[in-house]
C-alpha angles and dihedrals in degrees: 000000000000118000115196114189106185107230107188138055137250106271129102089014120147113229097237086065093037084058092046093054099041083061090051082053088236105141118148132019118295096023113145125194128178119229127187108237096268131149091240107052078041090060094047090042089062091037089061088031088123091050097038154039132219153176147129119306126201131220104269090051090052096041084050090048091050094043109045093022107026111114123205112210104278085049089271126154128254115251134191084233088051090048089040091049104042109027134050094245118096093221153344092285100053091048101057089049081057091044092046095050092047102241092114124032110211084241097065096056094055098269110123107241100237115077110200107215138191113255112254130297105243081019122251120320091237126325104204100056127060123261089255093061091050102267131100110257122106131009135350131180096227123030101173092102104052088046106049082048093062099041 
């Protein structure tokens, strides 16, 4: 499983990478979506590479995502009881390892698929410049750390 968190604003974009990433529903700073590993969402990631930062994210991340970010229609939290009452997985827990092995998809249980998150505690490192250089931008292997620190 592939988290993108877009890292930069809406100024100075070209409209071929805005569109890209309208269609990853990313929008607006400190959006996070998350993407199965698939040739296409990998093509439209380095497309938007200058606008955006990725990398794999593990269960608890995702569990702790869903739990203290994920939004029901109505702009209602998601509960255990919800999870308990209207899907076939008994919590939280059990629903990001589904999501993270790719037999569920967080849509398809009610959550709306953008988490809105805070930016960074201790900001970004430098949003101009790629992940390699030392900045933020592009991809990065593990992405847990830069996103508990923004739940």
């Amino acid at each position: 499983m592939i988290a993108a968190v877009r890292v930069r604003g809406r100024t100075g974009v070209k409209k071929g990478i805005q569109d890209t990433m309208s269609m990853l529903k990313l929008t607006r700073i400190n959006h996070l979506i998350l993407l199965h590993e698939d040739p296409s969402y990998k093509g439209m990631l380095v497309k938007a590479k200058d606008y955006i930062t990725w990398g794999e994210i593990d269960v608890e991340t995702i569990s702790q995502i869903i739990t203290k970010r994920g939004k029901l229609s109505g702009n209602e939290k998601v509960t255990e009881e919800y999870i308990k009452e209207n899907t076939e997985y008994a919590s939280i827990e059990e629903l990001a390892k589904a999501v993270s092995s790719g037999e569920a998809n967080v849509e398809d249980v009610g959550i709306k698929p953008v988490f809105r998150l805070h930016p960074p505690r201790k900001g970004y490192e430098a949003t101009k410049t790629s992940f390699k250089e030392g900045g933020s931008l592009g991809n990065r292997e593990d992405i847990n750390e830069l996103v508990l620190k923004m739940v």
